[in-house]
N, C-alpha and C positions, 0 to 999 in steps of 0.2 A: 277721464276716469281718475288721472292723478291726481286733480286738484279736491275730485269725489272723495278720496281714499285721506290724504292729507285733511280735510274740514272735517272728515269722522274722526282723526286721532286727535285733533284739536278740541274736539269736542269733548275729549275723554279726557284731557287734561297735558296732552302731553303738546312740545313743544314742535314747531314741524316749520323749517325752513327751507322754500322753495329758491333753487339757484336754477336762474332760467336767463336769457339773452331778452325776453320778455314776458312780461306778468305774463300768467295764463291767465284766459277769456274769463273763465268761473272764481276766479279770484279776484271781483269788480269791487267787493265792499270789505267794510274792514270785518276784522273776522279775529276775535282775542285767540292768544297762541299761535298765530299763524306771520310767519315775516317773509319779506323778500327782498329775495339778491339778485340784483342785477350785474348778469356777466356784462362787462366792457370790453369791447372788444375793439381798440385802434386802429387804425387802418397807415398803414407803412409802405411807400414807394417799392421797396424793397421786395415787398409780396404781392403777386397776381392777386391771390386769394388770401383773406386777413386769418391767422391762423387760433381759430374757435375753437380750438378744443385745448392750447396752452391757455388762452385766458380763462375756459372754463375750468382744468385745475387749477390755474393759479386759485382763483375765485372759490373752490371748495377748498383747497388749502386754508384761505382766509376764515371762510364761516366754520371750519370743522376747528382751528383754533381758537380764536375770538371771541366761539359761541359756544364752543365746550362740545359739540356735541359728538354724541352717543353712537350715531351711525348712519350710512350712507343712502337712500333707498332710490335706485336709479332705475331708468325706462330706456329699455334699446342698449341691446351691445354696444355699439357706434352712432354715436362717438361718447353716450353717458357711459358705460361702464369702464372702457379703456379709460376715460379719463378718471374714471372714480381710483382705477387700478394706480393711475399716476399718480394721483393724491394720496392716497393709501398711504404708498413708496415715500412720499416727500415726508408726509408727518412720520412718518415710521424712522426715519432720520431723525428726529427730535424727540426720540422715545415716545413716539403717541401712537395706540393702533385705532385705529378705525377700521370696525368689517363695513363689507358693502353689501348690497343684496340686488341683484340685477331680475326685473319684471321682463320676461320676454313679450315678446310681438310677433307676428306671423311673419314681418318682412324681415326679421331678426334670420330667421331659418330659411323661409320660402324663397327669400328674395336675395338681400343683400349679404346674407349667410355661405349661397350658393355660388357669387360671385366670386372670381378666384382672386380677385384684387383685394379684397377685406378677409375673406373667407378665415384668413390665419389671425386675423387682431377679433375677429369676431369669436373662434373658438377658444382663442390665448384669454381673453375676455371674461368669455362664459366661465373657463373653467379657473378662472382667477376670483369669481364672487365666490362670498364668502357661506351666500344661498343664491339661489332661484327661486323666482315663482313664475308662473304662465299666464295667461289672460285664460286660455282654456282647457281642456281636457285633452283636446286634440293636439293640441300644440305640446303640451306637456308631452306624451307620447313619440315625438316625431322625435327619429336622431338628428343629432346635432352636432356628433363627435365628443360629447362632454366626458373628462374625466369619469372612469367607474366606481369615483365615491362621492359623485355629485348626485344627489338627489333633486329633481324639481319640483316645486311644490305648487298647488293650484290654489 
């Protein structure tokens, strides 16, 4: 649906660069206004696990300077929004603001929201964009803990 959403703004004229670990599937052919970044993400003795969501803000840090742009539009609290929240932070060190706008998901609330290991980076999260929007009606409605001047938008 993101790659749906991006090919329509593209289409409108505007600029839409996807920072992903890998192309999305729907994003097979070339497509004017549309580019992609690929997170790299090293693998280090030092870490069990290789740590993805530093490379992915380092990596929005990059295209949000580089590429000028305008603003953030991310999917999932965790680990897109927190990190959109880090990038924010780092450019906002160099006088740049970038808002973000985080897309919830049902697993966002339902699932990985309820768990009490994310539960606090997922609402620090939410109520860090700068908007929301929902995938649905329902979801829009569901609490989530969000600040009382966040509004969700569907």
């Amino acid at each position: 649906m993101a790659t749906e959403l991006g090919k329509a703004l593209a289409d409108k004229g505007h600029l839409v660069h996807f920072i992903t670990y890998q192309q999305p599937v729907r994003l097979n052919a070339f497509h004017a206004n549309i580019y992609y970044h690929e997170v790299q993400v090293p693998t280090y003795p030092l870490f069990d696990f290789p740590p993805y969501e530093s490379a992915l803000s380092s990596t929005m840090v990059d295209v949000i300077l580089n590429q000028k742009l305008d603003l953030l539009h991310v999917h999932y609290a965790i680990p897109h929004a927190s990190t959109a929240y880090m990038a924010q932070q780092i450019v906002a060190k160099q006088g740049r603001h970038i808002p973000f706008i985080t897309t919830l998901h049902g697993t966002d609330i339902t699932l990985v929201g309820k768990d009490k290991t994310y539960a606090p980076v997922v609402t620090f999260s939410i109520n860090e964009s700068d908007a929301i929007t929902a995938v649905s009606n329902n979801l829009r409605t569901r609490p989530i803990n969000p600040s009382p001047s966040k509004r969700i938008f569907l």
